[in-house]
Structures are given as structure tokens and as C-alpha cells.
N, C-alpha and C positions, 0 to 999 in steps of 0.2 A: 808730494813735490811734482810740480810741474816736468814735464820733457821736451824741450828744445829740441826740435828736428834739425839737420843741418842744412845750411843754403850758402849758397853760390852767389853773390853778388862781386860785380865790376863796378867797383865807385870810382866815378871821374866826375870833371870839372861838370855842374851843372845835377848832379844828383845833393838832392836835401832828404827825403827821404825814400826807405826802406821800413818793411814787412817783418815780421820774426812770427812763426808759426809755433805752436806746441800745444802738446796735449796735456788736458789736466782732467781731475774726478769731476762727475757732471755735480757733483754736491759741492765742491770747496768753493765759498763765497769767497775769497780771500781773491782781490786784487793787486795787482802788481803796481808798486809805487815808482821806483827806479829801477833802470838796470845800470852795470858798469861795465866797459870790458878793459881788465886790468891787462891785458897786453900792451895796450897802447894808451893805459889811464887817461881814456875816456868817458864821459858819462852824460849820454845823447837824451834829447826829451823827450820824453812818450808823449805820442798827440792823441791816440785813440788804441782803447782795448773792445776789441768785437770777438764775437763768437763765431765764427764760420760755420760747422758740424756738431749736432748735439747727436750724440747715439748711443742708450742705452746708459754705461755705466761713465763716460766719458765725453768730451768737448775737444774738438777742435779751437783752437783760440788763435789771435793772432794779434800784437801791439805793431803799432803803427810809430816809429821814430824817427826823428827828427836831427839827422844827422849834423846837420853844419846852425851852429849857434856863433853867428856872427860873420864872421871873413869864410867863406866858403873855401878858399885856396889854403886857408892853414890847415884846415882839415884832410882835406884830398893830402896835404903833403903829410901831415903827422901818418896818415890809414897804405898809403900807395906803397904798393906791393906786399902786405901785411895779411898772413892769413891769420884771423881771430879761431881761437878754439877754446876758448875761457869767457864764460858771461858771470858776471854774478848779480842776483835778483833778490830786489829789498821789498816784502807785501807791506799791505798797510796793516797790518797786526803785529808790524815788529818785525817777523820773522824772516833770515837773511841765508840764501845758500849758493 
């Protein structure tokens, strides 16, 4: 299972995306399909998954998403003043945690 580091982000009017960094086995082929964050049942679209640091037994990774799907102000209002501390992540093998 992958590890979510934590980040700091200030989402206002004019931010679409953000970063999500984590570390995973430099073997698990297993990509990430969706993420959700059930605080605020939302569930934003990954644009891009890249590798940042490959070292030894482990990868640096990081998904690229796409916060505002559509009206940019519903979003900022649904997220604004929200700290998220719950993701949950769907790979493409099924597998969900």
C-alpha cells in the first residue's frame, strides 16, 4: 500500500490543479485509477501519474489532479475552509483502500 505524505494546500478561486505525492515499492506495477476524498465526497480527475525518485526499494510518485470539473466556484465553495485527512484510492486491479 502506497503512503500519502501530507500537504498544505490553499485552494482559491483560480486554482484547477494540485500534486499528491507518495511513496510506493519500486516493484508494484499497480496504477492508481481514482482517488475520492470522502470528507467532502468529492472525486477529482487524475491528469498525470509520474515518478519523481526511484531509490533502491522504493519510488517517489506523485498524481497530478484536476480539481474543478466544471464551474470552478462550486468547487472552491464545496473545499473552502476544509481540512481533508481521508483519501481513498481505487488501483487498476480492483484493489481499494
Amino acid at each position: 500500500m502506497p503512503l500519502f505524505l501530507k500537504h498544505y494546500y490553499e485552494v482559491k478561486e483560480g486554482t484547477s490543479t494540485i500534486n499528491l505525492y507518495y511513496i510506493d515499492k519500486a516493484n508494484n506495477q499497480d496504477n492508481i485509477l481514482c482517488i475520492y476524498f470522502p470528507e467532502i465526497k468529492y472525486k477529482p480527475v487524475i491528469l498525470n501519474e509520474n515518478i519523481v525518485i526511484e531509490s533502491g526499494n522504493y519510488k517517489l510518485k506523485s498524481i497530478e489532479i484536476n480539481l474543478c470539473q466544471g464551474d470552478t466556484s462550486d468547487v472552491i465553495e464545496q473545499i473552502k475552509n476544509t481540512v481533508i485527512t481521508k483519501i481513498e484510492v481505487e488501483y487498476r486491479n480492483g484493489e481499494k483502500n
